[in-house]
N, C-alpha and C positions, 0 to 999 in steps of 0.2 A: 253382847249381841254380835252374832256373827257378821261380816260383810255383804252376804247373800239376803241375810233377815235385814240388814239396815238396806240393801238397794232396793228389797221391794217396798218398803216400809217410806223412802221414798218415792218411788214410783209411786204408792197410792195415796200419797201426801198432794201429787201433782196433781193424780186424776181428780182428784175431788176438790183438788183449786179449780182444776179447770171447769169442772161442772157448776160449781158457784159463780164463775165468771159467766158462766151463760146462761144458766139461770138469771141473774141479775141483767146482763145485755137484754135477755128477751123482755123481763119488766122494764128498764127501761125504751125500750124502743115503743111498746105496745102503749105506756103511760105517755110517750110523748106525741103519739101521731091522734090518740082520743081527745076529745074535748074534756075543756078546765073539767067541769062541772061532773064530768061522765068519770073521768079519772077521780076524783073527791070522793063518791060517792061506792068506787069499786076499791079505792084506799079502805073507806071506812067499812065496808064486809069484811073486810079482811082482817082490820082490826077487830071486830067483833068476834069474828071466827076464832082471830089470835086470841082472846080471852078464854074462850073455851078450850083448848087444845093446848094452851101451854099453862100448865098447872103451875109450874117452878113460878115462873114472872105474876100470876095473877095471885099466888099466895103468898108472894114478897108485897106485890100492890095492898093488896086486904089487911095482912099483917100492918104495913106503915100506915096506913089510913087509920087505923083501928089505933094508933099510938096518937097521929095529929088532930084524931078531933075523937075522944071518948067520949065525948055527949052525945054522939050520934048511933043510931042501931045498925044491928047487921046488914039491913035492908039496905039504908042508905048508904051506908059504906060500899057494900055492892055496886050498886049503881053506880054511885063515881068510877069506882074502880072498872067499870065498862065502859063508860062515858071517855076516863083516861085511856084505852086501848082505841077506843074507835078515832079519837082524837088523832094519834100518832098515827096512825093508819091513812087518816085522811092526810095530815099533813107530810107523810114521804113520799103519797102519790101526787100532790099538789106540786111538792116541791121537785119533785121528778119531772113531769109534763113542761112545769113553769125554766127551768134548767136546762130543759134540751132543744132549748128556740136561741135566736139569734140575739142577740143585747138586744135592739130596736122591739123586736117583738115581745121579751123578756119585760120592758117597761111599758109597753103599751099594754099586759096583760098585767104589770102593777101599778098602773093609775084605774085600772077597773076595779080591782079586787082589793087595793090598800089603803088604807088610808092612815095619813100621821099628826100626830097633833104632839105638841110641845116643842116645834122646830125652832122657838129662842133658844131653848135650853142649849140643843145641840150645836148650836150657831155661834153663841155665843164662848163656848169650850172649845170651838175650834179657833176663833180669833185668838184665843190667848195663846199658841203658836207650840204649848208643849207638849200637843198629843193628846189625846182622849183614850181613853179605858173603858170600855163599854161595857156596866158591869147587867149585864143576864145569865139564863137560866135553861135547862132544856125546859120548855115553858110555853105553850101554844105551837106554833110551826114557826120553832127556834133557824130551822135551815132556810127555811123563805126571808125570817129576819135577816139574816148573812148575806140575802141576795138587795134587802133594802139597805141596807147601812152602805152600800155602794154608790147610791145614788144623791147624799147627802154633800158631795166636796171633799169628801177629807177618805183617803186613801186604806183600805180595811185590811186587818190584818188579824188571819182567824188561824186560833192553834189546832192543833188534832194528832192524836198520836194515828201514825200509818198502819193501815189495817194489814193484815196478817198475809192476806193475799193480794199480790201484787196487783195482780190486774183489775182486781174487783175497785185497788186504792184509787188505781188511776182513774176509774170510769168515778167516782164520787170527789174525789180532787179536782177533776175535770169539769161536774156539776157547779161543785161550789165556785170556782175562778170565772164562772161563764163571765160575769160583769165587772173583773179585774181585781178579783177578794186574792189576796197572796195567803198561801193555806202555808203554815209551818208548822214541820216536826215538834212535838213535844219536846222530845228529848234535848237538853241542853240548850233550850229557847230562851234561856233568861237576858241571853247575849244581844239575842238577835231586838226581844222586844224592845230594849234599853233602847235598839240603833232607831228603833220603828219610831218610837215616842221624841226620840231625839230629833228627828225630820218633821215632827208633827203631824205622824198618821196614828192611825184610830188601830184599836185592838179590841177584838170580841172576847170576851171572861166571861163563861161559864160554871158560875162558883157553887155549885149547889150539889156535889158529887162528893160520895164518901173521899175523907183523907188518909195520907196513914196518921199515926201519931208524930215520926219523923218530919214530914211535912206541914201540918196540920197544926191547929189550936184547935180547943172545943169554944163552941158559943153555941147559944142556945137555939135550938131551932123546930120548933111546933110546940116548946116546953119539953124540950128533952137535948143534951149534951149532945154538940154532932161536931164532929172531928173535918174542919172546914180548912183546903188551902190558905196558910199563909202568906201566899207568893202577891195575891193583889196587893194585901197594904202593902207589903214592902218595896215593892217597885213601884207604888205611887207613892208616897212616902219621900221616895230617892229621887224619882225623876222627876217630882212637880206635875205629874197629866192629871185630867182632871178624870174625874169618874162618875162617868151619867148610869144611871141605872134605865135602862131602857129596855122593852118589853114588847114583844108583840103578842094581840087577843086574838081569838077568833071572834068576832062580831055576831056573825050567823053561822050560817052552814058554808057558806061558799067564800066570806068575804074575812079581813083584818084589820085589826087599828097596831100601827107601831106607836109608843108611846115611851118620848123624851119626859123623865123627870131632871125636875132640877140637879144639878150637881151635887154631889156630899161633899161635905165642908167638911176634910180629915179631921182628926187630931193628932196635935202633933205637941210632945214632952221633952223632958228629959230620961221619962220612962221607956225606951224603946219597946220592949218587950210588951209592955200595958198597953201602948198604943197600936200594936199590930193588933193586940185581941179586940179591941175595943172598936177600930174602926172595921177591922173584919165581923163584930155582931152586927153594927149597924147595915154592915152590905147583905148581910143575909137577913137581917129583919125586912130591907127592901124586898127581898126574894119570898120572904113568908108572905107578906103583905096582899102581895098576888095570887100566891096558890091558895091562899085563905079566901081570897073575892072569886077566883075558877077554878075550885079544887081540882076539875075535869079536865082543865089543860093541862096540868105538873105530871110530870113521870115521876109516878110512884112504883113503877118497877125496878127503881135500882136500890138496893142497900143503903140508903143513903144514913144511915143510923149502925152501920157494920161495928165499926171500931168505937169501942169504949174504954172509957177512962179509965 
């Protein structure tokens, strides 16, 4: 490629960051000055809209659906598979609106809208001083969860690989930290979370995402092999933190419950290898557990069944 073909080629790499950056600025602006409620319910058009209009994600949704539950008909499967788009829709206009307020106001719109039950669990994983591993899921309005787990005592520490465009990363980097969540790089984190758990802060895992093989064990998940990060057991395994599997629901239309279960009580051998697989099904039978009781909250629009054995 010539010099001339790679500088427009950048140049119009730029423009269209920069239209994405404002695009996204004007939703968020417009999601933060409307009401909770008003925002929820222009999220979930949109979601709906999204089901129609993007074939690719809604026949990866139908497809997986159609794998975790074959006793159910086309019809139902449908429906979930709408149910899960309107879902997601509401919850990034929630979590948009609810993110672009001040801390004080931030919690005064989640003592209305949240509710949490199992707070021994979390209580007591944080007394024992080695750090918590918060094992969830993209799973109801997973980024509102990120903005609760701030308000428990124990210091949040959430991964994410940085989006592509810079400025779009910072205005959702920025979302997430509103109540003092430290957002870190994917890449080469394995350093960083040792240090996190070492001080005794809390880490959000999201385990429910195709693996590669590299990475990855298979364990079973809706009754079919799914190639699952082995990075949690190992580093809870190694550092001693404890691992609450915690969840937020959507309740109704407008409201959530966060929900502390008890801690997993690893296993721990002299098989190394057997016990990474082993305590990694059991984190993801936590995870089935849920999208089997709200099939409609789980993103079922990702591959999560890509990579085979």
């Amino acid at each position: 490629m010539s010099e001339e073909a790679m500088s427009k080629k950048k140049e119009h790499n730029t423009l269209t960051e920069y239209i994405e950056y404002i695009i996204v600025l004007v939703f968020v602006r417009i999601f933060s000055l409307i009401p909770y409620r008003l925002a929820s319910d222009i999220g979930g058009f949109i979601g709906r809209l999204g089901y129609l209009i993007d074939s690719r994600h809604r026949l990866i949704a139908l497809k997986n659906l159609s794998m975790a539950f074959p006793e159910k008909d086309s019809k139902n499967i449908a429906l979930i598979a709408k149910m899960s788009f309107k879902n997601l829709g509401r919850s990034a206009a929630e979590f948009i609106h609810i993110a672009s307020h001040s801390p004080d106001t931030v919690y005064k719109i989640l003592n209305k809208s949240v509710t949490v039950e199992g707070r021994d669990n979390i209580d007591n994983a944080i007394k024992k001083g080695r750090g918590v591993l918060y094992l969830t899921a993209h799973f109801g309005n997973w980024e509102l969860l990120g903005i609760v787990l701030t308000t428990n005592g124990c210091t949040l520490n959430v991964i994410a690989r940085p989006l592509d465009n810079r400025r779009v990363d910072n205005i959702i980097t920025s979302l997430r930290s509103v109540t003092g969540a430290n957002v870190l790089p994917k890449k080469g984190v394995l350093r960083d979370m040792l240090k996190c758990l070492k001080r005794g802060e809390g880490i959000g895992i999201l385990l429910d995402q195709n693996s590669s093989i590299n990475e990855g064990v298979f364990v079973d998940f809706f009754g079919q092999p799914a190639a699952t990060n082995r990075g949690l057991a190992l580093i809870a395994m190694k550092s001693g933190a404890s691992v609450v599997p915690t969840f937020i629901i959507r309740e109704d239309t407008y409201k959530h419950r966060v929900t502390y279960l008890p801690e997993i009580e690893l296993i721990r051998s002299e098989e190394k290898d057997n016990d990474v697989i082993s305590n990694t099904q059991m984190f993801t039978t936590a995870i089935e557990s849920f999208a089997r009781l709200y099939p409609e909250q789980w993103f079922w629009m990702h591959r999560r069944w890509k990579t085979r054995p």
